[in-house]
N, C-alpha and C positions, 0 to 999 in steps of 0.2 A: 838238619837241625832237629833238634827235640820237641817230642811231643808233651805240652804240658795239660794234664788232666786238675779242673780244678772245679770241686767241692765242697759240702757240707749240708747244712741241715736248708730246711726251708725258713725264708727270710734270714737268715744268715747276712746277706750280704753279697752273695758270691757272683751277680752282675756288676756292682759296683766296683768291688773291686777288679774285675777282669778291666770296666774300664780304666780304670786308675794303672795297672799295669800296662795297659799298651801303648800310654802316655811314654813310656819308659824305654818299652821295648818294641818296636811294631812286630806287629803277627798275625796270620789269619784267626780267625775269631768264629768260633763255633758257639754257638747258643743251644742246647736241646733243648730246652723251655722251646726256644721261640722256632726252633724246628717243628717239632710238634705242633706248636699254634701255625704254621704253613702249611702242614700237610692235611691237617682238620681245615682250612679255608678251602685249596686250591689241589689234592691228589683226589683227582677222582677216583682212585682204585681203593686206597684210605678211607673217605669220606663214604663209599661203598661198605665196606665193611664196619664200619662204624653206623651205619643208620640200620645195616642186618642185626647187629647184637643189642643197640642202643633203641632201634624206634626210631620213626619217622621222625618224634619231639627232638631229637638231639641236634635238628637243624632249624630255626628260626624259617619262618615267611620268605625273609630276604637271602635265604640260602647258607648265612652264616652259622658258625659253629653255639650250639646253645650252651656257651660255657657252664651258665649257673648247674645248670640240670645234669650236664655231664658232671662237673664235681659234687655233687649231692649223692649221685647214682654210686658211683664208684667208692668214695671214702664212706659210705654207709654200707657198702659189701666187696668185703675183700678179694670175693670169686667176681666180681664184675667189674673189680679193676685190675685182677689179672687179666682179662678179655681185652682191655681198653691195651693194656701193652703190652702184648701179645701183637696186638694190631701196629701201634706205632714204633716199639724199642727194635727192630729186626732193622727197619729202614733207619731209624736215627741213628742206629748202630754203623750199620756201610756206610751211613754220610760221613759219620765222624772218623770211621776207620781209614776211608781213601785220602781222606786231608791225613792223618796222621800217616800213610804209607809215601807220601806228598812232602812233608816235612823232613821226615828221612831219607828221604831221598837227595836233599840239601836242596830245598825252594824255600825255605823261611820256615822258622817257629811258627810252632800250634798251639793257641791256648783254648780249650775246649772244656768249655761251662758245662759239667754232666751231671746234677742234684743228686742223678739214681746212679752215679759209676761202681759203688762198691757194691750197693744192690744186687746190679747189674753183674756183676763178677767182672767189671773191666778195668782193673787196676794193673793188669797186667801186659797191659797194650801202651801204659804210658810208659815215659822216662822218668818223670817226677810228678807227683802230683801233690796239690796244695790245698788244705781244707782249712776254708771261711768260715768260722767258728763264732756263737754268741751265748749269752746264758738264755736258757730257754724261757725267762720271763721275758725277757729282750724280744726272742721270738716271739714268743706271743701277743707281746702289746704293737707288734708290726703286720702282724696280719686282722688283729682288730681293729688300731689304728688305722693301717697305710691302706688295706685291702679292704676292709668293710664288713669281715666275715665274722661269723657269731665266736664267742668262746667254745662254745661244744664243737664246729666244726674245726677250730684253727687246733684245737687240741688233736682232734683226732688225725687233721693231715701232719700232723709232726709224730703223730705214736707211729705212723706207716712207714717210718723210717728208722734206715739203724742209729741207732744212740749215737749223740753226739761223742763223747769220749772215745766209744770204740773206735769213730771215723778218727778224731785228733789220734789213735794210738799208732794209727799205721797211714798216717801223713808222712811228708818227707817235708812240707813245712806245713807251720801252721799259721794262720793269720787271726789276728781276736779282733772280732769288729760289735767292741759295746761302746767305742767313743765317738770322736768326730771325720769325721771326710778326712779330714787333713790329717790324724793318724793311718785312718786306712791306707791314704798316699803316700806317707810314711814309708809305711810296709811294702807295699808295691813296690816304690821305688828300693832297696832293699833287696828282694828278692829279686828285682828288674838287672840289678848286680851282680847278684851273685851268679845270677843264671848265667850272665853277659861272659863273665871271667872264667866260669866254669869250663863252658863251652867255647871257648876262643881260641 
């Protein structure tokens, strides 16, 4: 079955909708967000390398990861958030590429939530991929809203990535999520279709 790579900017949208899609179609379900927040709790070899480049501060008292300070560090210098994924994109990488060697193999659809895919140069490892698309005011009253993060920061984690347009030019679908839930499901289901008849 096919590997589905799915995209876009930050606060986009593009957990939500993956949930709204496997409403439709079930499939294993890849997260790198929340990969990355696992291997910062719980890889000791990770959490190693991360407290050699970061400091001792990038771990809290209680052992956890010190979110705030790790995104300050790196979105204020560009050469130390190459360092931060340098450390974690190599492992998210194989996680996500054995589920997708796993899928074509015929074990079930892949939908793999990857923010940094086209970053990353991994466009070419999917079958189809899908970019979650908003106006970037949208974005950014969701990350000062929904996140709590200042205007100067939430602007600057959205300049760290490639342009929305460019991502929408070399989608193979696109989804616009500036309205409600129940468009986005819309679209999921939709695409939950087309995928379905595609491949059948």
């Amino acid at each position: 079955m096919p590997a589905l790579g799915i995209t876009g900017g930050i606060a986009t949208g593009k957990s939500s909708f993956t949930e709204c899609l496997l409403k439709y179609l079930p499939a294993t379900r890849f997260d790198a967000d929340r990969c990355a927040h696992e291997l910062l709790a719980a890889d000791a070899e990770v959490r190693r390398a991360v407290q050699e480049q970061f400091g001792a501060q990038s771990f809290g008292a209680d052992g956890n990861p010190n979110r705030a300070y790790l995104r300050e560090v790196v979105f204020s210098d560009p050469g130390r958030r190459k360092l931060l994924e340098a450390v974690l994109h190599p492992v998210i990488r194989r996680r996500w590429m054995a589920l997708a060697s796993e899928a074509r193999a015929g074990k079930g659809w892949l939908f793999a939530d990857i923010p940094l895919l086209f970053e990353s140069g991994a466009e070419t490892c999917f079958d189809h991929i899908a970019v979650v698309a908003s106006p970037p005011n949208t974005q950014l009253r969701r990350l000062i809203d929904g996140r709590g993060l200042t205007s100067d920061l939430a602007q600057t984690m959205m300049s760290t990535q490639i342009e929305l347009p460019t991502k929408m030019s070399k989608a193979d679908h696109l989804i616009w999520n500036d309205s409600s839930l129940s468009c986005l499901d819309r679209q999921a289901a939709l695409l939950a279709g087309w995928l379905l008849k595609s491949h059948a």
